[in-house]
Structure formats: C-alpha cells, structure tokens
N, C-alpha and C positions, 0 to 999 in steps of 0.2 A: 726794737725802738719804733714809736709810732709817733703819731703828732692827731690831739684829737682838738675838735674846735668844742668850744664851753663859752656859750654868746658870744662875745666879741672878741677873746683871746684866742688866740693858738696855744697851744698845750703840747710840750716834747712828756711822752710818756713812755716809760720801758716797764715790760710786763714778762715775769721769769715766770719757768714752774705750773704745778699743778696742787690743785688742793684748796684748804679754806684760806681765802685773799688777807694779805695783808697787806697794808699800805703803809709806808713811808715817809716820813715830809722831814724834808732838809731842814738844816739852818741857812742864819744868813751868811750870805756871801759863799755858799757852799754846791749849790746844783746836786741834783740827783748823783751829780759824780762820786760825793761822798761814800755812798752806800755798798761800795764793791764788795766789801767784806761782809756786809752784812746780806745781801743778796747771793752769793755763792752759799752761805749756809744756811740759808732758809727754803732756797727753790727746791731741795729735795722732798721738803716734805708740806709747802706752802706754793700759793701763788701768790707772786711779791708785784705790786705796781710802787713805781717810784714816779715822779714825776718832779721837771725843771717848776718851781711856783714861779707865782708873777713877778717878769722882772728879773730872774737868773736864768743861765745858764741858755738854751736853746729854745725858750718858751718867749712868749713875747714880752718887751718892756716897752711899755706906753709911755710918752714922751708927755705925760700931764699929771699933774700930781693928784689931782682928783679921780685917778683911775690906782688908785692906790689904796688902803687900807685894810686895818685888821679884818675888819665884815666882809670884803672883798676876798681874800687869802681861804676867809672859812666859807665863802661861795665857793670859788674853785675845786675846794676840795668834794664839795656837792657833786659838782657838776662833772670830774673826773668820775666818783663814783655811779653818776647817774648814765651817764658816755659809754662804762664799760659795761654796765648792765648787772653792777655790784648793789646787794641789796644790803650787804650787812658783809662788814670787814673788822680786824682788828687795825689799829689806827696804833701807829709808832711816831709822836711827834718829838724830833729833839730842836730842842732849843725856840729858835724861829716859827717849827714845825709845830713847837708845844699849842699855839695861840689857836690856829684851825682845828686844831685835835680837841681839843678842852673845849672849845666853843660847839666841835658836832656833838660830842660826850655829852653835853649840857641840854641841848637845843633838841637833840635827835638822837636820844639814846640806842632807838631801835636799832638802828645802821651802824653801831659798834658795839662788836664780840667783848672786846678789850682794849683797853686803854693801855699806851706805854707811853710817860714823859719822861724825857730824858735831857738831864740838864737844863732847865726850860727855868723860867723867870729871872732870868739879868740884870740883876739890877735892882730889884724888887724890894730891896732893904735898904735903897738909896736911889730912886727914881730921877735925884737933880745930878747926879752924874751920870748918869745913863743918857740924860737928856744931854746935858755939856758936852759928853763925846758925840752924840750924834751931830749936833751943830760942827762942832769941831771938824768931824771927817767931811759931811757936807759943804764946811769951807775948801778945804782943799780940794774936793768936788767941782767943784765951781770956781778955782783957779785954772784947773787941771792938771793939779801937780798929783795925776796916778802912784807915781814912782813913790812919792814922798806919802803919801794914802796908803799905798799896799806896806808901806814899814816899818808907819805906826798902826794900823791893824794889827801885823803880825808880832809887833812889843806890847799888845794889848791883852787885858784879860782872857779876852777869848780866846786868841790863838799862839799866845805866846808859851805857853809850855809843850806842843806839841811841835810850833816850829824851832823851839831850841833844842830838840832831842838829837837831831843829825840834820846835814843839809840836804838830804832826800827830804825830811819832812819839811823842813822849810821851802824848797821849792814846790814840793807839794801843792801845798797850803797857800802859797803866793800863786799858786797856776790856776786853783781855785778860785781867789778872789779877783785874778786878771780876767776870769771868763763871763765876771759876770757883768751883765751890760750897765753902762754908767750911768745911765736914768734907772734903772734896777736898784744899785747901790743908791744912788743918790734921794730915791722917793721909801724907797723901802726904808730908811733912814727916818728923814724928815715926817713921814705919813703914817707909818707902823710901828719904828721903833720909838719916838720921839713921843709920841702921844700914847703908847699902850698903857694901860692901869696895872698898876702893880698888883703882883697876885693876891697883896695882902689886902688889898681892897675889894678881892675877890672872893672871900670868904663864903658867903653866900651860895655863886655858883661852883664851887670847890664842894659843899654840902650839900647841895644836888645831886651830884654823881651816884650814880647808879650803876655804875660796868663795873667789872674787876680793873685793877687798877694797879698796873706797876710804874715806883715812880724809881727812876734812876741817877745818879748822881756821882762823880770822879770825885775822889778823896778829896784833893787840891783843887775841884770847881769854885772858889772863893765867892763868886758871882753868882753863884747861884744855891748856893748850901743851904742859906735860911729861906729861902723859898721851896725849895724838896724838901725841906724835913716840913714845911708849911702843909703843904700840899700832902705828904703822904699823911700826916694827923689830920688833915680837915676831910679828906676825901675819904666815903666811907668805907672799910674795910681794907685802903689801901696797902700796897706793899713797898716798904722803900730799900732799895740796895744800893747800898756805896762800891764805887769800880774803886778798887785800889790803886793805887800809883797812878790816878788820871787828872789830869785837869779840864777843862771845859769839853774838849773834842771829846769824850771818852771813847766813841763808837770806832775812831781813827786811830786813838792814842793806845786803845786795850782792847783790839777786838775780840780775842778770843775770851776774854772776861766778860765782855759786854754782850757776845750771842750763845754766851752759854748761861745770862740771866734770860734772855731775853726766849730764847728755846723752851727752858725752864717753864717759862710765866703761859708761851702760847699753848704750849703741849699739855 
C-alpha cells in the first residue's frame, strides 16, 4: 500500500504483482477493499494497481462539492497512471469505476490495452430514479441518520442481493459503505451520480471505442442489464458475458465466475 499525490489529492494506492498492469476502479461506496478476490488471482501473472478514488475509502474526500465530478474521477485515473510511470494498462471499471474507464477508453485510447465494464450504467434506462435515490440518500446525509443510510443502501438495488445471501455479506457490504467518508458518499452522490448522462445518450462515444472490450453483467443486475447489453452492441467488436446467479456486486457476489471471464478476456 502506497499513498501517491495526483495535484491536489492524496491517493491510497495498492500495487500487487508482476507483469503487464492492470488497473481497477471500484464502485461506489466500495473502496479498493472490494477487489481481494480479484487481486490474489490476477498478481500471479499481472501487476494489479487498485486505488481508494475521490472521496472513498483512505484517499482524500474534499469537503466541497465542486471538487467532485465525473471529469475529476477520469483525471485521477490519469494522473495515478502518470504517478506510477504506467504508459498503457488494461483498465477494469465496474460500476462507479465504469465512468473513468470509458472516458480514458474514449479520450486516450493509447493508454488502454483493454477495456473491462462491469456492471456499469445504473440506472441508464431510468435516469429520474437514479436521480430520486440520490437526493434521497443525500437527505439522510445531511440529517446524519448513517444507521438509517447504510439500510436503505443495502435494501437497494445495488447492494441488496449480495447483502441478503448470509450475514457475513451483509456485514460486509455495510463495513464497506461505513468506510467511506461522508463528504465522499454525500458529493459523490450529489456531483457524479446525480448528474452523470445516461449511457444511452452516449452512443456516440460508446462508437468511438477502439480497445478490445469486455463488457460484463450479473444475470439479476436489473440496474444495469439494458445498458450492458447497450454498450456491448454499440462498442465496436465488444464482448458481453452474463455472471450467473449475480446481481450488481458480481465481482463480490461470483468471484470465481467473474476472474475466470476476466483472466479469459486479459490473457
């Protein structure tokens, strides 16, 4: 574990492994913690950086909401790879992750081997509920009823099927969203989630794409289904695999499903 400075943030960064780099990016309310599983099976034969993004986990959360956004999110992601001296990686965004990922993919092809989305556009086929829940959780934010936040999160699309498999994953899953700092939840909400464009309006840069492209999706991701099957048809050449028996988490909910597409796709 490192901590690298990228302009004005502090950056928690964890770097496994030997071999051609692959990078990581969480979802939200997740932290690089996420990624256990998927880093002990990739170090052997990759070097994996994972990193806390703005606002979760051990990385910094700015205490202003204008230090927040998607173009922000897809800087950081520059500027880790520029920090480690990474000229070109393959790029694994799920969910959260997907937004920086798509945008270097788009922007700066050269500095991506391959492209992996995973579970990425929430919402995408209903943008005013996507927005309603964010306002939603951000009131409670700003009452500071946490308790009553972390458990409507976890009865929420995102995280409710993986925290109702046993109370291991529900504690989990709740340990995750406690860690992450409450200007973090609260702008990351308001500033990224609240205002992102729906992929379907992104058609465009979706046709752009030029990397190899796996897009990945949990049988039961509900939130996200018509936007992976969007994206694996609009993005050229891509590849799309359904994780069975998963829902949103899939990387958490089926790991060994999910790094033996994902092994698959780099090798």
């Amino acid at each position: 574990m490192d901590r690298l400075q990228v302009g004005d943030l502090n950056i928690s960064v964890s770097d496994a492994g030997n071999g051609p780099p692959v990078v990581l990016l969480h979802g939200f309310a997740c932290g690089k913690r996420m990624w256990l599983h998927q880093i002990r099976a990739l170090k052997p034969r990759f070097r994996v950086i994972t990193y806390d993004q703005r606002g979760h986990g051990l990385t910094d959360a700015p205490s202003a909401a204008q230090r927040f956004s998607a173009s922000l999110l897809a800087r950081d992601l520059v500027g880790v790879l520029d920090a480690l001296n990474i000229e070109r990686a393959a790029i694994v965004g799920f969910s959260l992750g997907g937004g920086p990922a798509l945008a270097l993919a788009a922007s700066k092809p050269e500095r991506v081997s391959r492209l992996v989305l995973a579970d990425v556009g929430a919402g995408a086929d209903d943008p005013i509920k996507l927005e309603s829940m964010a306002r939603r959780w951000g009131d409670l934010i700003g009452r500071g009823a946490v308790d009553e936040l972390v458990c409507e999160m976890l009865r929420s699309e995102l995280f409710k099927i993986y925290a109702r498999r046993n109370s291991r994953r529900r504690n989990h899953m709740a340990a995750l969203i406690r860690a992450t700092p409450i200007d973090g939840l609260r702008f990351t909400l308001s500033e990224v989630l609240a205002r992102r464009k729906s992929l379907f309006r992104l058609t465009g840069t979706l046709k752009s794409i030029r990397v190899p492209t796996l897009v990945m999706v949990g049988q039961h991701d509900y939130v996200c289904s018509k936007a992976a099957r969007l994206a694996a048809q609009t993005i050229p050449n891509a590849t799309l695999k359904i994780i069975d028996n998963s829902g949103h988490m899939s990387p958490l909910e089926q790991p060994a499903a999910f790094n033996a597409a994902l092994l698959d796709f780099l090798n």
